[in-house]
C-alpha angles and dihedrals in degrees: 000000000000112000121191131225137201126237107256087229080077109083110214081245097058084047098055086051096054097047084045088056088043091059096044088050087064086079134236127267125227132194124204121194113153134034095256081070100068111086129188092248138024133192112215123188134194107307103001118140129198116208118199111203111219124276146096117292121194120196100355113153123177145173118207106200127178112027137156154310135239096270093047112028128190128242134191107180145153098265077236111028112260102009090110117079121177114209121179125025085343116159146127131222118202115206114168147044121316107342120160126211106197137174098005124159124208103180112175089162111112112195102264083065106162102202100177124114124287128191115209115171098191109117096221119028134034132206102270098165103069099085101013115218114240083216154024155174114291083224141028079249087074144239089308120033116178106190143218087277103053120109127176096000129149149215116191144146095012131114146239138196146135089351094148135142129211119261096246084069101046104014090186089039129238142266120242091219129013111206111199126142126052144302097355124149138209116197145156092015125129118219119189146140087039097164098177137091121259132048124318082208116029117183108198136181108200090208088191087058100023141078111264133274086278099061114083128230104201098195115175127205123174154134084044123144110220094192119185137330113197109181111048123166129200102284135009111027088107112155092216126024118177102195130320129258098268096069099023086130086077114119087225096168099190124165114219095195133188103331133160118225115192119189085324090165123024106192092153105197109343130107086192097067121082111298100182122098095163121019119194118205103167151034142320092335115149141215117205144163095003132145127211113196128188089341124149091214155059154226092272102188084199090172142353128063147243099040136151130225110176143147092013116147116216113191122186096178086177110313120132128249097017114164135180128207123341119199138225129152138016144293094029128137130214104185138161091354122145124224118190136181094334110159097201121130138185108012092354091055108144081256117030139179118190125218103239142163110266110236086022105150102164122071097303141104114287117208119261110240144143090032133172118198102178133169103339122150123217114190116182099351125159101212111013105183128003112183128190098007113187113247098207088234099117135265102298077068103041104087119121125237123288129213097004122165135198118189130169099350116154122198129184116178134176079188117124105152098080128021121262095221125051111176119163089196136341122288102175098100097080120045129016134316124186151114101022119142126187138172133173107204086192113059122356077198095073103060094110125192091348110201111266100232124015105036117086129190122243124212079219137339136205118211112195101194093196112195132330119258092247141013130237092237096052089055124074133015126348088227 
């Protein structure tokens, strides 16, 4: 048997220390039961846990500071997922290293819940009393705020629903989570019934705290469940928003990972309601191995450039007013997605491209330039692709796009109310055209402004979908 030995130069002294600092790093468990527990701050070190006995919590508010490292992380957690339920002016902030948020429960719902469709057409407020929340966020930032200083921190397992404040509280509405710092992660929440302006999920660089736009973020959120929302206005109820357009020059690099949106957003019937699920308003994020159910909206990719949107699944199935991916900017790619039975049509077409103003950095529309459109498969679709379509904002914002290239799209259709094409001029003389098929078994009469090179014309044509990328049930809480 090998025994080691320690080098003489170590006193006994300098070897019972270590093995003292060795226990301590081990961390420290707490355990809150009662609402006189929770401080406004708390200080967290390498390897504590809070537990948090089941219960119900009103007005509890707490920031959770310090934290771990990658060796001891930190966890605050219901001592059983989804036993803990937060009412009132209930949130966290998480401001530190490596700190985990697991098995919470924000339930605004009361019992007479009405979960059934409303239409409101004001741009900026919703009706949230009817019914009134029994919660809400402490701030307009949301329930969970992780801040500027947060590294390697985590939401999971926890849920979301009806959490919502008056707006006398919050005039220009809340978030439900604000995402800042650096490398955190939400996974495996469901997030439904949100009935207030502004983002469920709203990703943030705070440029005066912050590194600068060249510094990536690399959030991840996935295997989350984004159930319905049920009052949506004209402009800002998105689900996701990567950025705004003040800073949409930020290399974000987030990754939006295999997600299930159901009915997200439920615009029936309108093109002037909020279109955008997911807005993107930065750099080389991607979108990847999501599935869009029943949702009357898009990956809309508004600013920002160089981003990725493959393997999504968009699926109508009959609701009206079902879109796919809408484009702005350069240097994006839209490959080996699937678009079916999505009813949209003019800017909210299942593939669109917008006019814009080439060097534009303000709100406005950038030109669309430097594009990939690979492999993707429309089925029943009433307006496949719609490219260049004009943005109403004047001539500095009307050029077409520049550079774009389709290859080995397929699209069958049983569509004839609306054309399969729209082209506003052709684009096939920069970037590359090849490979594309498309055939429409209900009227010959409905093609449109058909691409002059790269797209060829089937006698008939069978599209075999295969699986989504995710499953409902792998998505959202465990409980």
């Amino acid at each position: 048997m090998n025994i080691p030995i320690f080098p003489t130069c170590i006193s006994v002294s300098a070897i019972a220390l270590f093995c003292v600092l060795t226990t301590i790093s081990k961390g420290e468990t707490y355990v809150w039961q009662s609402e006189s527990d929770f401080p406004d701050t708390f200080e967290l070190a390498p390897g504590d846990k809070v537990i948090i006995k089941p219960g119900t919590y009103h007005d509890v508010s707490t920031q959770f500071v310090g934290g771990g490292d990658l060796q001891q992380q930190v966890i605050v957690e219901a001592e059983e997922a989804g036993s803990v339920k937060f009412l009132g002016r209930s949130g966290f902030g998480v401001n530190g290293n490596y700190i985990t948020l697991s098995g919470l429960v924000f339930d605004g719902r009361p019992e007479n819940f009405d979960s059934s469709p409303k239409q409101f057409l004001d741009d900026n407020v919703g009706p949230l009393s009817d019914p009134k929340s029994m919660g809400g966020p402490p701030s307009y930032n949301g329930m969970v705020v992780f801040s500027e200083n947060s590294t390697g921190c985590r939401l999971t397992n926890s849920f979301f629903s009806n959490f919502d404040r008056s707006y006398d509280d919050y005039p220009k509405g809340m978030n439900y989570i604000m995402l800042r710092g650096f490398e955190n992660e939400i996974d495996h929440c469901t997030f439904e019934h949100k009935r207030s302006l502004n983002a469920t999920i709203f990703i943030k660089p705070d440029p005066g705290k912050e590194a600068g736009p060249s510094v990536e973020r690399n959030h991840y959120i996935h295997h989350n469940y984004f159930g319905e929302r049920n009052y949506v206005g004209k402009n800002g109820w998105e689900t996701i928003r990567i950025s705004d357009s003040s800073k949409q020059d930020y290399d974000l690099a987030c990754v939006i990972d295999s997600n299930y949106f159901y009915r997200a957003i439920l615009n029936p019937g309108s093109l002037s309601k909020e279109k955008e699920i997911i807005s993107n308003k930065s750099r080389k994020n991607k979108y990847i191995n999501n599935v869009f159910e029943e949702c009357d909206g898009q990956i809309t990719l508004r600013h920002g450039r160089d981003c990725l949107v493959e393997n999504n699944w968009f699926l109508g199935k009959g609701s009206n007013g079902a879109t796919g991916v809408r484009i702005i900017g350069t240097g994006h790619t839209v490959k080996g997605n699937v678009f079916s039975d999505l009813d949209g049509i003019e800017y909210a077409a299942t593939l669109t491209t917008m006019q814009g103003g080439y060097g534009i950095v303000n709100n406005q529309y950038e030109g669309v330039e430097d594009i990939l459109i690979e492999g993707n498969l429309f089925l029943n679709c009433a307006q496949p692709i719609n490219m260049s379509f004009a943005n109403g904002r004047g001539e500095d914002y009307d050029s077409p796009p520049r550079n774009l290239s389709m290859i080995g799209n397929r699209i069958l259709s049983n569509e004839s109310g609306y054309p399969m094409f729209v082209f506003a001029s052709d684009l096939t003389t920069s970037g590359v055209w090849k490979g594309n098929e498309y055939y429409n078994s209900a009227s010959q009469e409905s093609y449109g402004d058909v691409p002059s090179k790269g797209w060829k014309k089937k006698k008939s044509l069978e599209i075999n979908l295969g699986e989504p990328p995710v499953d409902r049930e792998a998505t959202g809480v465990s409980f």
